[in-house]
Structures are given as structure tokens and as C-alpha cells.
N, C-alpha and C positions, 0 to 999 in steps of 0.2 A: 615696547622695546624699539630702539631708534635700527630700522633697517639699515644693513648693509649700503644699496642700493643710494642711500640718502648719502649718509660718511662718504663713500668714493666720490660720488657726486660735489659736495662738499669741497674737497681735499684737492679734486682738479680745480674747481672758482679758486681754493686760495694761490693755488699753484700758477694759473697762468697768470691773475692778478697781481701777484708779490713778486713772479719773476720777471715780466715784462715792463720793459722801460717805463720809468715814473721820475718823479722829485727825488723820493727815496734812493733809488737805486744809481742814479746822474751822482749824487750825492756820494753814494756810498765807494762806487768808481773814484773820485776825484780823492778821495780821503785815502784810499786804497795806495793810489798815486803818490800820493804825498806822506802818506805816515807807515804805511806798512800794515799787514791783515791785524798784526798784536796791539797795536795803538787804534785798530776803529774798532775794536769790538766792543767799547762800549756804546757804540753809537749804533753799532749790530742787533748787542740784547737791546735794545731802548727803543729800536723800533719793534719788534714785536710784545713788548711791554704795553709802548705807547696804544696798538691794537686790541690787543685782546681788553685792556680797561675802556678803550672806545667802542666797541661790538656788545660789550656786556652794559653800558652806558645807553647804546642805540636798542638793545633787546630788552632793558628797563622804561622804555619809553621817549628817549632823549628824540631819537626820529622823529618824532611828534612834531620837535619844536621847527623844523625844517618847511614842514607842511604847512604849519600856522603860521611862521615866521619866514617868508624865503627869502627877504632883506637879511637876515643875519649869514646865509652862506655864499649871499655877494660878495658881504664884507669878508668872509676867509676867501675867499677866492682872491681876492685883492691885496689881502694879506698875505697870502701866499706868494702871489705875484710879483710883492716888493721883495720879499725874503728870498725867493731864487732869482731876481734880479741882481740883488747886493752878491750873493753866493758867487754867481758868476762872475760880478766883476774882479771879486777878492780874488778867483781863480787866478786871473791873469797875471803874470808876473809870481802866481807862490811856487810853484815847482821850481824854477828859479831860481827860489830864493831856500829853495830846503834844508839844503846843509847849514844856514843858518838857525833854524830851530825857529823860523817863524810862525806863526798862528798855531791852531791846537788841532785836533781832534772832537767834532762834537762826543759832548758828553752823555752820558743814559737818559737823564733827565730829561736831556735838551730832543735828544729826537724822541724821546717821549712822546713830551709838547707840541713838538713840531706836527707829530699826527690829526693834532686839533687844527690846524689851518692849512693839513692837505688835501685838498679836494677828493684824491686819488681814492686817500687810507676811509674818505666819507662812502662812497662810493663805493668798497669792497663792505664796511660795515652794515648799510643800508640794505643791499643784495643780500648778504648771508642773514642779516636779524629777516628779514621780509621774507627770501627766494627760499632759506634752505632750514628754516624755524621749524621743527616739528610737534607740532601744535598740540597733537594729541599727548604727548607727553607731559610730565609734571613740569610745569613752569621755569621754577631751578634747574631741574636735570637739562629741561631744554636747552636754555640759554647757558649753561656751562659748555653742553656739546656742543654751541655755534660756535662760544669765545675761547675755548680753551684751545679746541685744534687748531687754532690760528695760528696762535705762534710755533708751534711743532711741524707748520709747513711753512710758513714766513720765514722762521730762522736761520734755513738750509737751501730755502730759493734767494734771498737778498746777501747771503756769504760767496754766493760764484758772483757777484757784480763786486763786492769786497776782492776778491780773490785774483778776481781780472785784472784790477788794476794794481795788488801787490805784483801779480805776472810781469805785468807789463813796464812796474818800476824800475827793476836793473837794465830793461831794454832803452830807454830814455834819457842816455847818459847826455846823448850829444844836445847842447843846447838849442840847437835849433827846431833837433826834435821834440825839447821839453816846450817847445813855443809851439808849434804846431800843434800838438796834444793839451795843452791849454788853453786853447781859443775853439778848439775843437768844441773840448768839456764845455766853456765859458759860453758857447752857445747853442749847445744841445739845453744848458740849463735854462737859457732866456726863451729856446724857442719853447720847453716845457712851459715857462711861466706864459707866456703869451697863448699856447693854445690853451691853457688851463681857464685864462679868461673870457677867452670867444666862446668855448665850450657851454 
């Protein structure tokens, strides 16, 4: 039987992981911003989608390939790097342009995906299959209880960074405040890609 002890343990890693500043979350702010909490949720469920199939992917063995291969999480790293580089630059000038109905909303799919070339989501999967695996258990049951309570604490810590930035969208009427809060965003997200790469 999976102790207590273990679970709580658990639920705190995903919790300060998932709520504290990442790709994800810069993301999930800027979209907040721009579309309103109803229009990002699906970018909302897609990222603890995208989680729990990569923790149960790293608890089947996929880790592995990290160890044998550490050329391959340069390249997401770098991938990463261009992809919240382009992010931020698209930032600038969209609030802006909102009332026009420019750009979208990422999709379920898309932050899904996006889990696969963020360092961040490698990094919480890696700890939890490794840190918080309980071994002596049946193999299945194990790795259900890494990957399952992922998202049951992912989906309720990354909706207050959604949530922040629906807040803060009626406050942002004036445009020069919607330009201050865009270059803001626009380089919170480069300086994540950049220290994503030093790291």
C-alpha cells in the first residue's frame, strides 16, 4: 500500500513545480491576457494531458533515453528556446491588436506537444518517475500513482497564472499600459528561454 507519507510528498513536488514560473505558466498568463480564462482552457487541460502521458512515458522507461542519449535533450532545449523566443516576439504588439480577433489561443493538442520540448515538464517527470516511484509496489499501480496525480494538482496550480491574467485584462484598457505589459510578458518569455539554455 502506497504510504501516506509518499502521496503528500508527491502532491507538494507537483505543486511547487506546476505553480511556479515556467514556459508554461508565462504562456498561460499571456493567453489569459489576450483571450480570456474560457478561450485558454484548452490550452489549460493540454497541458496536464500533455504530463501525465510524459511521466507515464518516463516511468515506462523513456528516461533511459536521456542517459544514453544527452544529445537529444540539447536539441529540446534549443527547440524550446526558438519556440519561446518566436512566443515573445508574437507577444508584442497582440494585446494591441485584440479587439481585432488576431492569433488564437493554443490548442489541447498543441500544449500537449509542447510538453515534449519543455525542459521544465522533463524535469518534474524525471523527479517524480525516479524521486517519488514506489518501488515496492506492483509496477502498474506504481506508475499510475506517479502519473495520474499529476494532473489533479497541475490543473488547479497552472489556472491561477490563466486566471491572473483574465484579472488583469479589463485593468489594461489603456494602451500604453497594454504595451508595457507586453514587453513585460515578451521578455519574461526570452529571459525563460535563455536561462532554459545556460541551464
Amino acid at each position: 500500500m502506497i504510504e501516506f507519507k509518499l502521496f503528500f510528498a508527491l502532491i507538494s513536488y507537483y505543486f511547487i513545480m506546476f505553480a511556479t514560473p515556467g514556459p508554461n505558466n508565462a504562456m498561460l498568463t499571456a493567453s489569459g491576457i489576450k483571450f480570456g480564462f474560457k478561450r485558454t482552457l484548452p490550452h489549460l487541460i493540454g497541458i496536464p494531458f500533455g504530463h501525465t502521458i510524459q511521466i507515464t512515458l518516463v516511468c515506462f522507461g523513456l528516461g533511459s533515453l536521456f542517459l544514453k542519449y544527452p544529445v537529444v535533450q540539447l536539441y529540446m532545449k534549443w527547440a524550446c528556446f526558438f519556440y519561446l523566443l518566436y512566443l515573445g516576439w508574437k507577444i508584442i504588439g497582440s494585446f494591441s491588436e485584440s479587439e481585432k480577433e488576431s492569433g488564437r489561443p493554443l490548442k489541447l493538442y498543441e500544449a500537449a506537444l509542447f510538453q515534449f520540448i519543455n525542459p521544465k515538464a522533463w524535469v518534474v517527470a524525471l523527479t517524480a518517475a525516479t524521486g517519488f516511484f514506489p518501488n515496492e509496489e506492483n509496477f502498474l499501480k506504481a506508475t499510475a500513482f506517479v502519473a495520474i496525480t499529476a494532473p489533479f494538482v497541475c490543473f488547479p496550480s497552472i489556472c491561477l497564472w490563466a486566471l491572473f491574467g483574465t484579472s488583469i485584462r479589463s485593468i489594461i484598457k489603456n494602451t500604453k499600459i497594454k504595451k508595457i505589459v507586453e514587453y513585460l510578458l515578451a521578455i519574461l518569455l526570452m529571459a525563460t528561454a535563455v536561462i532554459i539554455v545556460i541551464n
